[in-house]
C-alpha positions in Angstrom: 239.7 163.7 26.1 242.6 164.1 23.7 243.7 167.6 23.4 244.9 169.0 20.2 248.3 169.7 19.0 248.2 173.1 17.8 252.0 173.4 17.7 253.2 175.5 14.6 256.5 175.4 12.4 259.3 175.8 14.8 261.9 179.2 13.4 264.4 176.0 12.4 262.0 174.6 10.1 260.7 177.8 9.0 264.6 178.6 7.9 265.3 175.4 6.2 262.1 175.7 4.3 263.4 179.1 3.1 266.6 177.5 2.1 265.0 175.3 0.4 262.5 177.8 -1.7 265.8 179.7 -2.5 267.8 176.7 -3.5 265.2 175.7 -5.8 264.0 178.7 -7.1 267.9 179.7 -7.9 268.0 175.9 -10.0 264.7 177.0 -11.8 266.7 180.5 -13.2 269.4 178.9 -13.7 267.5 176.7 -16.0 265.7 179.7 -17.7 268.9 181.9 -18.2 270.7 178.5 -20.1 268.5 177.5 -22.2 267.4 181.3 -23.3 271.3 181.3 -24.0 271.2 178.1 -25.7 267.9 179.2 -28.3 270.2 182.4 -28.6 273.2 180.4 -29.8 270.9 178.4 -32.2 269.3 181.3 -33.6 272.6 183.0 -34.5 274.3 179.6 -35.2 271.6 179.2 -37.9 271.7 182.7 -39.1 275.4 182.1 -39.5 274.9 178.8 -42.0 272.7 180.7 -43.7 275.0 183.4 -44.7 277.9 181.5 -45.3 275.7 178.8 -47.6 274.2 181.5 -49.3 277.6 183.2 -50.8 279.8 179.8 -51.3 276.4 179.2 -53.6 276.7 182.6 -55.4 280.1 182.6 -55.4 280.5 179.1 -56.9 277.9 180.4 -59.8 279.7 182.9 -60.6 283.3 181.4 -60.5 281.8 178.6 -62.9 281.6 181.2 -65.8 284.8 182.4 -65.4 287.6 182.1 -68.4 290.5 180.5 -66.0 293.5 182.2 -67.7 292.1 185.2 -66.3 291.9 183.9 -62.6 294.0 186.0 -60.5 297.0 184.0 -58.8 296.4 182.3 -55.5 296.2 181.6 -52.5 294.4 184.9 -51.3 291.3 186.6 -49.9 290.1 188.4 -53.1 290.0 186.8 -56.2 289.3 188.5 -59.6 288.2 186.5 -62.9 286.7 187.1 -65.9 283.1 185.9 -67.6 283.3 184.6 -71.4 280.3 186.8 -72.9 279.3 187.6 -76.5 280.5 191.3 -76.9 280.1 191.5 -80.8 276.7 189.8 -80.8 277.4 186.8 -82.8 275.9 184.4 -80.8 279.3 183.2 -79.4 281.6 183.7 -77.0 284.5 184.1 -79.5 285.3 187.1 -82.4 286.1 186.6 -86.0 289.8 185.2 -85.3 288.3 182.8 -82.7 289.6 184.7 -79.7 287.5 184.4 -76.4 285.6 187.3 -75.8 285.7 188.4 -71.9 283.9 190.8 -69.6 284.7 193.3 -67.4 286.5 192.3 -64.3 284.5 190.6 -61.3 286.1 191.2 -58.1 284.7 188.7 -54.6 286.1 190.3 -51.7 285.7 192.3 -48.5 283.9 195.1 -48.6 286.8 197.1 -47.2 285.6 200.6 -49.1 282.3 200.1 -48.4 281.5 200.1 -52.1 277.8 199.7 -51.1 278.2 202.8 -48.7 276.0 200.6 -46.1 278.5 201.0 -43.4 279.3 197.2 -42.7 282.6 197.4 -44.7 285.0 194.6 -43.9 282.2 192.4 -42.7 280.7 191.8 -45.8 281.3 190.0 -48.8 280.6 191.7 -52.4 281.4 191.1 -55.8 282.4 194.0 -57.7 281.1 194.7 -61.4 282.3 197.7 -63.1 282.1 200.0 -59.9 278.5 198.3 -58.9 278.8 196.0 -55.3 275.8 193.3 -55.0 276.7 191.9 -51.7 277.4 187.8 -51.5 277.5 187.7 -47.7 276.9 189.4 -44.2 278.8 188.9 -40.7 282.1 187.5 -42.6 284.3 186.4 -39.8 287.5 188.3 -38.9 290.5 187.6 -40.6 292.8 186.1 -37.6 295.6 185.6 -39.2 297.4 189.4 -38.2 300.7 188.1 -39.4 299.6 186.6 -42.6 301.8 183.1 -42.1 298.9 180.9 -42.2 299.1 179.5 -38.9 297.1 180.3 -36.0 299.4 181.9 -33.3 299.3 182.7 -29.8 296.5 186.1 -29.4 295.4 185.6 -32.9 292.3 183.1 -32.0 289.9 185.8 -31.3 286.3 183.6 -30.9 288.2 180.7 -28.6 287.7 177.9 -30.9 291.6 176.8 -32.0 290.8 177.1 -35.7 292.5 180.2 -38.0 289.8 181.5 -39.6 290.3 183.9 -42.1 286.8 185.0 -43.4 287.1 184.6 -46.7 289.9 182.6 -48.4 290.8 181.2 -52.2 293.3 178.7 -53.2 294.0 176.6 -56.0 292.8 173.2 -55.8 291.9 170.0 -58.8 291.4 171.6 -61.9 289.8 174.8 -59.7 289.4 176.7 -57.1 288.6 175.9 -53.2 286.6 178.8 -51.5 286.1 178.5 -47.7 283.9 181.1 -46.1 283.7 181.7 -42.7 280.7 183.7 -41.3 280.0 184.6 -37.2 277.2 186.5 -35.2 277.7 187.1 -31.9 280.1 189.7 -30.3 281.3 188.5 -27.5 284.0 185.6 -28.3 281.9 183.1 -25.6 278.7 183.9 -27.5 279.7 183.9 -30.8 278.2 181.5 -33.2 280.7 180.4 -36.7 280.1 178.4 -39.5 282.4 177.6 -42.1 281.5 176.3 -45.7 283.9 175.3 -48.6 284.1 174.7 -52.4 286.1 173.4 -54.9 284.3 175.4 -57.8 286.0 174.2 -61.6 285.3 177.1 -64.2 283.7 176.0 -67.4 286.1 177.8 -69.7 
């Protein structure tokens, strides 16, 4: 009669098969923790496109209507302009001696005196209409450029990724102007999320 084994995990087994649980439970967090990270980084990545598409769109709206004698010179990161409007009601844009008739000024820049008085100042972009702010962007990115030379220098890259970015920026370009807008979300340099969008916006008058 065959007697039965009734041996049971020996404490060597018992301790790799521990190893193992930890080994593979530590692979399966891992997992978790990068790819929550990486739907984090989409979701601000996305956020990001979506406020710097939304004001080069505005912003190249607006900049269309403006009279371009009375662009203000370049290159720069505000820009003022003015709008050809009918301001004797004649039904054109011109007076009796055929001189263009122009609006107030319209100012795109940061918000540095939080005109808005929302508190997000220099990280928003708003265009400013006789003393009213209507904001064109959110989460502009910071202007790394400290020393103003154009060139991105050693401590200046502040997000990691070897491009000046300036936040908002206009220069003269064919027959125009080229707007770039740089937006970020994130506040930690490894975390943070940029876009960039630009424009070459021709105004009509």
């Amino acid at each position: 009669m065959n007697s039965v084994n009734k041996r049971g995990f020996t404490l060597i087994e018992l301790m790799i098969a521990c190893a193992l649980f930890v080994i593979v439970t530590g692979i399966l967090v891992e997992l978790y923790f990068n790819m929550d990270k990486s739907t984090s980084y989409l979701d601000r990545k996305t956020v990001a496109r979506e406020e710097a598409r939304r004001g080069i769109q505005i912003i190249s709206r607006e900049l269309r209507q403006a009279a371009g004698a009375s662009i203000s010179a370049l290159p720069g990161e505000k820009l003022s302009f003015r709008i050809a409007v009918d301001a004797d009601g004649n039904g054109l844009a011109v007076d009796k001696s055929a001189k263009l008739e122009l609006s107030e000024e319209h100012v795109i820049g940061r918000d540095y005196d939080d005109a808005n008085q929302d508190g997000l100042g220099e990280q928003q972009l708003v265009l400013l209409v006789g003393g009213r702010a209507r904001v064109l962007a959110n989460a502009l990115a910071a202007n790394e450029d400290l020393n103003g030379n154009g060139v991105l220098d050693p401590g200046e890259d502040g997000n990691g990724n070897q491009r000046l970015e300036r936040g908002i920026w206009f220069e003269t370009g064919n027959k125009g102007v080229v707007v770039t807008l740089e937006t970020a979300k994130g506040l930690k340099p490894d975390l943070s999320a940029t876009a960039r969008m630009t424009a070459l916006v021709v105004p009509r008058n």
